[in-house]
C-alpha positions in Angstrom: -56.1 -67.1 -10.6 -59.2 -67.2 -9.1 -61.3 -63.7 -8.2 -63.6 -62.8 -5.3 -67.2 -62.3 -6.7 -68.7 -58.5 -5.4 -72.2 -59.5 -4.3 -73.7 -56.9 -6.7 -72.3 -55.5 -9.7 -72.7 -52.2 -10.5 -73.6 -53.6 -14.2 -75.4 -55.8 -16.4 -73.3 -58.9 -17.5 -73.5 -57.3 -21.2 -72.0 -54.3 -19.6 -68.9 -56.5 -18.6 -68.8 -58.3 -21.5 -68.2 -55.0 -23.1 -65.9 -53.9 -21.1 -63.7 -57.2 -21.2 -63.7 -56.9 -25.4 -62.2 -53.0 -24.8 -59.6 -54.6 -22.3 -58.7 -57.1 -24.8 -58.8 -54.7 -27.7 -56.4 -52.2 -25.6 -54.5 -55.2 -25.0 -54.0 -56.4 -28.6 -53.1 -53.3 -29.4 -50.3 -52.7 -26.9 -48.9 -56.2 -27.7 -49.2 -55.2 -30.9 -47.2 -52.2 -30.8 -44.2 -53.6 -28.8 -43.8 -56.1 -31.4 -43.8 -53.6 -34.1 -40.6 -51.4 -32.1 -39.1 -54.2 -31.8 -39.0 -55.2 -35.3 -37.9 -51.8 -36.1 -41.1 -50.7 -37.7 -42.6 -48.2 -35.3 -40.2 -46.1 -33.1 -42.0 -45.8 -30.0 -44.6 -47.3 -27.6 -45.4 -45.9 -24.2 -47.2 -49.3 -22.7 -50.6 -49.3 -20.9 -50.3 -52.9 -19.6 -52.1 -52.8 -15.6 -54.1 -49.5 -16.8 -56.5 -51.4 -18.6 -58.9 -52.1 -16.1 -59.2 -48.4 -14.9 -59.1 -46.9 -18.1 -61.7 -49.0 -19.5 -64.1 -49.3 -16.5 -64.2 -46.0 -15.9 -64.3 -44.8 -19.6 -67.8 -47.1 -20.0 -69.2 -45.5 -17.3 -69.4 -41.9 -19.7 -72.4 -41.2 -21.5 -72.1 -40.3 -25.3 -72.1 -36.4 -25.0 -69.8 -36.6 -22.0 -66.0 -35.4 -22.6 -62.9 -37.4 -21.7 -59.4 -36.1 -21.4 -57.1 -38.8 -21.3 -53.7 -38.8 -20.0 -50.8 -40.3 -22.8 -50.8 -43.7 -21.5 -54.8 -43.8 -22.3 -55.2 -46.4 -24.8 -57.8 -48.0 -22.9 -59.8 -44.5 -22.3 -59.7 -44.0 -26.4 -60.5 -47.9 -27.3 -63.6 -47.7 -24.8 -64.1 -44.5 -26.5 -64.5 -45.7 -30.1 -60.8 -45.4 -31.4 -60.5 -48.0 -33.7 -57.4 -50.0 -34.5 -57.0 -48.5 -37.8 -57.4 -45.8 -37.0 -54.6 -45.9 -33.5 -52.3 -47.4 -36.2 -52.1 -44.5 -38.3 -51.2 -43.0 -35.1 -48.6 -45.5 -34.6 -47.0 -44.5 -37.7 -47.6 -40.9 -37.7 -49.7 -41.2 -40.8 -51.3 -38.3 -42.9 -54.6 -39.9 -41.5 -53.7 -40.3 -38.1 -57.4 -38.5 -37.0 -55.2 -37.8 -33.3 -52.6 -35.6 -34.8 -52.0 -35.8 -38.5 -48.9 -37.8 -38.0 -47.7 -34.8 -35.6 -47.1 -36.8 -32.7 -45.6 -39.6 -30.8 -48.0 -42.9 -30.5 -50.5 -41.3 -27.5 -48.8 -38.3 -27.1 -52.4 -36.7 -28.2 -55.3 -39.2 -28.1 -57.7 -35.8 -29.0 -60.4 -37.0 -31.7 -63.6 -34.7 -32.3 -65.4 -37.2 -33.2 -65.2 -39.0 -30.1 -65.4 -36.0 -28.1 -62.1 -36.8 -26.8 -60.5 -33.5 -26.4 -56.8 -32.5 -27.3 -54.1 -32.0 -24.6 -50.1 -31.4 -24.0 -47.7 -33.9 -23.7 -46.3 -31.9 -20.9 -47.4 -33.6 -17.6 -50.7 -32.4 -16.0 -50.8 -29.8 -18.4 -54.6 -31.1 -19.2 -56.1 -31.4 -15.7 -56.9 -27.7 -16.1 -58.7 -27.9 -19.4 -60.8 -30.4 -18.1 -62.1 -28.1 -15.5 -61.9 -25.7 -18.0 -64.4 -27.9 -20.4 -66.7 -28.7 -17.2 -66.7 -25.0 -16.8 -68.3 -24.2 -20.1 -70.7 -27.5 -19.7 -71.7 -25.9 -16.6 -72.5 -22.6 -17.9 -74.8 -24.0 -21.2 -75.8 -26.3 -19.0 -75.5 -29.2 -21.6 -75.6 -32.1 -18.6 -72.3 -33.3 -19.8 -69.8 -34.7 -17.6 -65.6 -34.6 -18.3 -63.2 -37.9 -16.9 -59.5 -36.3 -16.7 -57.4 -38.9 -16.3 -53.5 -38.4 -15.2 -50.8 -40.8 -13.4 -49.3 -40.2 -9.6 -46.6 -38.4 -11.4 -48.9 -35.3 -12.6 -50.3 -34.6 -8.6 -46.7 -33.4 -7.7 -47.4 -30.7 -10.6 -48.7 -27.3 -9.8 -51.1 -27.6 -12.8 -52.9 -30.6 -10.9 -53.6 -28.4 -7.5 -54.6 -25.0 -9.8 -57.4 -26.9 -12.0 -58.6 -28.7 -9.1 -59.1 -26.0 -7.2 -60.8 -24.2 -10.0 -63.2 -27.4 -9.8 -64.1 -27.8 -6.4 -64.6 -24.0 -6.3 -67.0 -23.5 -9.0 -68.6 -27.3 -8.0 -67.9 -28.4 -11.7 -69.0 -32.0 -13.2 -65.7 -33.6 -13.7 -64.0 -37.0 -12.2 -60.3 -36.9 -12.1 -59.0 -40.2 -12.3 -55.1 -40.8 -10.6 -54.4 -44.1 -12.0 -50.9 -44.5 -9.5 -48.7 -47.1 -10.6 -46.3 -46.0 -7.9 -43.5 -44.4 -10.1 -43.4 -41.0 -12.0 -41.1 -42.4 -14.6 -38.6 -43.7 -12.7 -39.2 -42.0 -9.1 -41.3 -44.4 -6.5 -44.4 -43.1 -5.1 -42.8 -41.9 -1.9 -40.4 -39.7 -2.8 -42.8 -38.0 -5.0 -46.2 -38.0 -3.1 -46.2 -36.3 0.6 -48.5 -38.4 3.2 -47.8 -41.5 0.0 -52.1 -40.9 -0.6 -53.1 -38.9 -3.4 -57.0 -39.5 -2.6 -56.2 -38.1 1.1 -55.7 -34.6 -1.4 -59.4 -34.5 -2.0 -60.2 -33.2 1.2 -58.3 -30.5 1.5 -60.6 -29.3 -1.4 -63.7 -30.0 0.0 -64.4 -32.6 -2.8 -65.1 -37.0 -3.0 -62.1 -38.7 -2.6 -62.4 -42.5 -3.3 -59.6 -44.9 -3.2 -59.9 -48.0 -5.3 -58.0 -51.0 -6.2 -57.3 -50.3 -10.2 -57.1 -54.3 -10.8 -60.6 -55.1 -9.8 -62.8 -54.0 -12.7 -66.4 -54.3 -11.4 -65.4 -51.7 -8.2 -63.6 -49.3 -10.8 -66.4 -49.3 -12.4 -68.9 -49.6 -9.7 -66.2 -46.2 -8.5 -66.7 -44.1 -11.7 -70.7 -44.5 -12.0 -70.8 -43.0 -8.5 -68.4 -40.5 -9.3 -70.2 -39.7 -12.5 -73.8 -39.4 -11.2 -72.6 -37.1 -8.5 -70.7 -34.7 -10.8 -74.5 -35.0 -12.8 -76.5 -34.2 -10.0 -74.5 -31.0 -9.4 -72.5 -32.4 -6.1 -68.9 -31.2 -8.1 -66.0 -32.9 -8.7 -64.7 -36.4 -7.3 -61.1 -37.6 -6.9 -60.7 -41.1 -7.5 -57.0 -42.7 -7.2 -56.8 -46.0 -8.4 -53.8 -48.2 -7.5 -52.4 -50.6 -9.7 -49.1 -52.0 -10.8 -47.1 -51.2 -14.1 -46.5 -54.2 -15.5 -44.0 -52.9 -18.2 -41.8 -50.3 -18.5 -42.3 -46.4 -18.6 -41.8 -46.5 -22.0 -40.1 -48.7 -25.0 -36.7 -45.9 -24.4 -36.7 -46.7 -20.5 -34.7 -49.3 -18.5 -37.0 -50.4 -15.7 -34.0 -52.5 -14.5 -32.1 -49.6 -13.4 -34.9 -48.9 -10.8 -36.6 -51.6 -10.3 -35.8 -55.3 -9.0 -36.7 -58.0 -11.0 -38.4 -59.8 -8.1 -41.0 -56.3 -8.1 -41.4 -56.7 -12.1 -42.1 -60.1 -12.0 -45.0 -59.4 -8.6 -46.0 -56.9 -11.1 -47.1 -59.2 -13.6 -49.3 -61.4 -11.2 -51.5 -58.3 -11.2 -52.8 -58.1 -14.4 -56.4 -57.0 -14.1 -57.0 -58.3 -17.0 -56.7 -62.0 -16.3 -58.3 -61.1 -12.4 -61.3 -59.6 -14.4 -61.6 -63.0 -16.6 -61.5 -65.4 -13.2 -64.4 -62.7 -11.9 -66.5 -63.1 -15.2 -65.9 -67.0 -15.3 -66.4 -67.1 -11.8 -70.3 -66.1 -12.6 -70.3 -68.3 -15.4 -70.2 -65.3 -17.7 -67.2 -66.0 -19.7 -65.7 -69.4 -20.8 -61.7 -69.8 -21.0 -62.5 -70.9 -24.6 -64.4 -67.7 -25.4 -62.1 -65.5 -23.8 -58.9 -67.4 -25.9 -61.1 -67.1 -29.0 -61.7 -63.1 -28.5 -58.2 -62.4 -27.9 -56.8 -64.4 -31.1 -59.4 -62.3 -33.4 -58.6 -59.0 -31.6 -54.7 -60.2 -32.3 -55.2 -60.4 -36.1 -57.3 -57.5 -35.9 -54.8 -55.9 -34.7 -51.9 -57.3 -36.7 -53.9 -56.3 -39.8 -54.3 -53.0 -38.7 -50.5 -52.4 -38.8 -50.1 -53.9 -42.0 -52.4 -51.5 -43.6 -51.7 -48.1 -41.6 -48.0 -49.2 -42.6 -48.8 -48.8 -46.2 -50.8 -45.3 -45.8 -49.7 -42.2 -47.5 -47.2 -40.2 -45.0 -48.0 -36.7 -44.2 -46.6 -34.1 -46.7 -43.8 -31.5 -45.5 -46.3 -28.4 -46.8 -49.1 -29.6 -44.1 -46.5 -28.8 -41.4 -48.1 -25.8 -40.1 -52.0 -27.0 -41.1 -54.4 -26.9 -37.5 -51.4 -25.1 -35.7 -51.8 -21.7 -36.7 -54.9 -19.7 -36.8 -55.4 -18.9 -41.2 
């Protein structure tokens, strides 16, 4: 597969090289946890396979006291972050050291991590596009020149929580990028029986607010995409809508059956979009990236990976008295 070269990157070529090693890692990861469901060793994995290249691109664009409040499909978003695969593992198997949730929580149903100033949301859909504006709100007021990416799928812009927080936004011209990464089903409902006008980005202007449409396989725009929509949020223009389109190449999740809703001729198109093989032909293209030191980068972030499981595996579970530890005010 061979990419079209953009005349000039948004980034430096260590910038890219970067963000290939996150879309590998992400990747490792997700292969990784398929492989452990099916062997019966983890119960559940909700795939980010096609997101990689927005999540990651966009992600790398934050600065390090910026916040990001990642959807549950944001594996990518945490990786670029600084999640490590020990530490997503413990996630994986709901661990006593899972740092997301204390083993509270399905794999990605809560990607919040302090540390990482990734901040903690609901599983229930959309639910976080309002904190978001809610934590732009407060870095507005101490006026801290931090910036918050709230990323969601086409799914959470049929939601009333979507239109409330980004009207709150564009009203009180906050610093936050919302990021629609539409894979063109909200579980298993196509985009046009869930989307009216079948644009989300045309939404932006009926909020006074950027709208920018970009295609969620080519890396170097998403990212070129997020920097924009990033400086402007810094330089006090408000909010930016960015809806990224790419394809899903696997399932909703490992309890779905795409089959029933899908045909197999759209799952198989779906794989020839993988943005990460699109973004290695664009790398190699410039003479960035070998084939050789792209196979070589994914086998170590495999075992890396692999290894990872092993040991989070082994980890002490959480105990039953802990239940109620973080949930309740003391």
């Amino acid at each position: 597969m061979r990419a079209q070269v953009t005349d000039t990157p948004a980034g430096s070529r260590d910038e890219y090289l970067r963000i290939h090693g996150w879309m590998c890692a992400a990747k490792a990861l997700d292969d990784r946890m398929h492989m452990l469901v099916r062997q019966g060793r983890a119960p559940f994995v909700g795939s980010a396979r096609g997101h990689e290249g927005i999540q990651v691109a966009a992600t790398a664009a934050l600065e390090p006291q910026d916040w990001l409040v990642p959807h549950y499909r944001g594996l990518g978003n945490a990786v670029t972050r600084g999640l490590t695969a020990r530490e997503w593992m413990l996630a994986v198997f709901a661990k006593a050291a899972d740092p997301l949730s204390g083993g509270r929580n399905i794999p990605g149903g809560c990607f919040s991590h302090a540390g990482l100033r990734i901040a903690p949301v609901s599983q229930v859909v959309a639910s976080w596009i309002p904190k978001a504006s809610g934590i732009a709100f407060a870095s507005k007021l101490r006026g801290d020149g931090s910036v918050t990416l709230c990323t969601f799928g086409d799914g959470a812009t049929s939601k009333g929580d979507f239109h409330e927080g980004i009207n709150f936004a564009a009203v009180h011209r906050l610093p936050v990028v919302f990021v629609c990464e539409n894979n063109g089903y909200a579980i298993s409902v196509p985009l046009r029986l869930q989307v009216g006008g079948g644009s989300v980005v045309e939404r932006a202007a009926g909020y006074g607010i950027a709208g920018v449409a970009v295609d969620g396989t080519d890396v170097p725009a998403c990212y070129r995409a997020a920097r924009e929509a990033l400086a402007r949020a810094r330089a006090g223009d408000g909010p930016t809508l960015i809806e990224a389109r790419i394809w899903r190449i696997n399932a909703h999740t490992s309890e779905d059956d795409q089959a029933k809703y899908r045909d197999a001729e759209e799952v198989e198109e779906a794989g020839r979009h993988d943005p990460l093989v699109r973004f290695e032909a664009w790398l190699e293209d410039r003479g960035w990236l070998t084939a050789e030191e792209a196979r070589t980068l994914r086998e170590r972030l495999d075992r890396e990976a692999a290894e990872a499981a092993d040991w989070a595996e082994t980890q002490p579970d959480p105990r039953p008295e802990d239940l109620a530890t973080h949930v309740y005010a003391p």
